[in-house]
C-alpha positions as CSV (number, residue, x, y, z in Angstrom):
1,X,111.2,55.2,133.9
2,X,111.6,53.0,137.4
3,X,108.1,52.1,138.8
4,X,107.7,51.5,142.3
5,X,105.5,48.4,143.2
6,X,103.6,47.8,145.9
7,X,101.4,45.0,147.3
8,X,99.3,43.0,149.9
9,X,101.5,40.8,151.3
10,X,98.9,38.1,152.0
11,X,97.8,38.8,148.1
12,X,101.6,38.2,147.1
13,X,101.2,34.9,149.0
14,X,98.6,33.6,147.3
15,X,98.7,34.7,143.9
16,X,102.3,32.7,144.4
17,X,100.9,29.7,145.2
18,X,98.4,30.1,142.7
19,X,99.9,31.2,139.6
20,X,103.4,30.8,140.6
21,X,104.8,34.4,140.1
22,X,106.0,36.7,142.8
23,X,105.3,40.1,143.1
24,X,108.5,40.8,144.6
25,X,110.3,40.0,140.9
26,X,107.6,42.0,138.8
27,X,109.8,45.4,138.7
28,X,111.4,44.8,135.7
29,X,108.1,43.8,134.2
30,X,107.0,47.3,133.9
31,X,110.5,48.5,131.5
32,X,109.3,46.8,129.1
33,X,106.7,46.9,126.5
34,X,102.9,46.7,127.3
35,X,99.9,46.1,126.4
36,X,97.3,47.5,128.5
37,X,93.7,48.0,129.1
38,X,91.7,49.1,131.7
39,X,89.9,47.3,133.4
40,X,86.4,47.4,133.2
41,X,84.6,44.1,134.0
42,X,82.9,45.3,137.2
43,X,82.2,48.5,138.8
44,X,85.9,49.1,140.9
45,X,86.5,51.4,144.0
46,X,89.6,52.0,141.8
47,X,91.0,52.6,138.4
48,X,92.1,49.1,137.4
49,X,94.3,48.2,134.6
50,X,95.3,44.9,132.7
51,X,98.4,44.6,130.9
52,X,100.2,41.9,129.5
53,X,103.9,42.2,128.7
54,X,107.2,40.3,128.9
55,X,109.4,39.3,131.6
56,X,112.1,37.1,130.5
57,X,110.9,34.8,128.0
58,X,107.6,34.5,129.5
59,X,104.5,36.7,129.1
60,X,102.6,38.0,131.2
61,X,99.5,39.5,132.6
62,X,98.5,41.9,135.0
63,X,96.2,43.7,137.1
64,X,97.4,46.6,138.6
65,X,96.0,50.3,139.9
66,X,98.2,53.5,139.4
67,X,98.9,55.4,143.0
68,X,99.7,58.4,141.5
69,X,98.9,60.0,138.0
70,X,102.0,59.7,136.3
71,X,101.8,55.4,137.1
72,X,105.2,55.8,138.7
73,X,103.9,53.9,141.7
74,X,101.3,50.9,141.3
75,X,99.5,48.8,143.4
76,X,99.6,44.8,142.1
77,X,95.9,43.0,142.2
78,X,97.4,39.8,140.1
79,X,99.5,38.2,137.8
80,X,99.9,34.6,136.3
81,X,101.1,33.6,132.8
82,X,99.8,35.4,129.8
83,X,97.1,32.9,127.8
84,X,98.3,31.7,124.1
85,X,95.8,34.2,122.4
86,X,97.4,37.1,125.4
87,X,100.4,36.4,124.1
88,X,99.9,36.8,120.2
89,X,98.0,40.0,121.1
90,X,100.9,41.6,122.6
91,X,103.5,40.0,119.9
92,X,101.1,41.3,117.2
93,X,100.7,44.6,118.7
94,X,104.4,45.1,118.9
95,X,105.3,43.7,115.6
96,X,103.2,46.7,114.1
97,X,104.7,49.6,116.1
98,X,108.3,48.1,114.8
């Protein structure tokens, strides 16, 4: 299923320079498998998620909000390099469902 992404172009900027990954090359993030979760660390305006999946050989994660119900459209909050322990999660989680 193709998911169109969307962003805040000054929020693309930084999480660039920050974390080093574009926005503009996380389409193909969202064919693959993912973990996610939503996010529920504060009280949001919006339904937030978290996932953390592969792109390339590196994982990563993500915060993202669906713009429609189906999650055919998002809305990217972040993204940076999946954590060691991130990682095993999702390689763990996919090993079972194999």
């Amino acid at each position: 299923m193709q998911v169109y992404i969307q962003w805040n172009e000054g929020k693309r900027r930084l999480n660039l320079r920050e974390h080093g990954i574009d926005f503009a090359g996380l389409m193909e993030f969202f064919d693959g498998g993912l973990l996610t979760q939503e996010d529920a660390r504060f009280a949001y305006s919006e339904l937030r998620f978290q996932s953390i999946g592969m792109r390339g050989c590196s994982a990563l994660f993500v915060v993202w909000t669906p713009l429609d119900a189906d999650c055919t459209a998002v809305h990217l909050i972040s993204a940076r390099k999946a954590t060691h322990d991130e990682t095993q999660n999702w390689f763990q989680y996919f090993a079972t469902k194999n």
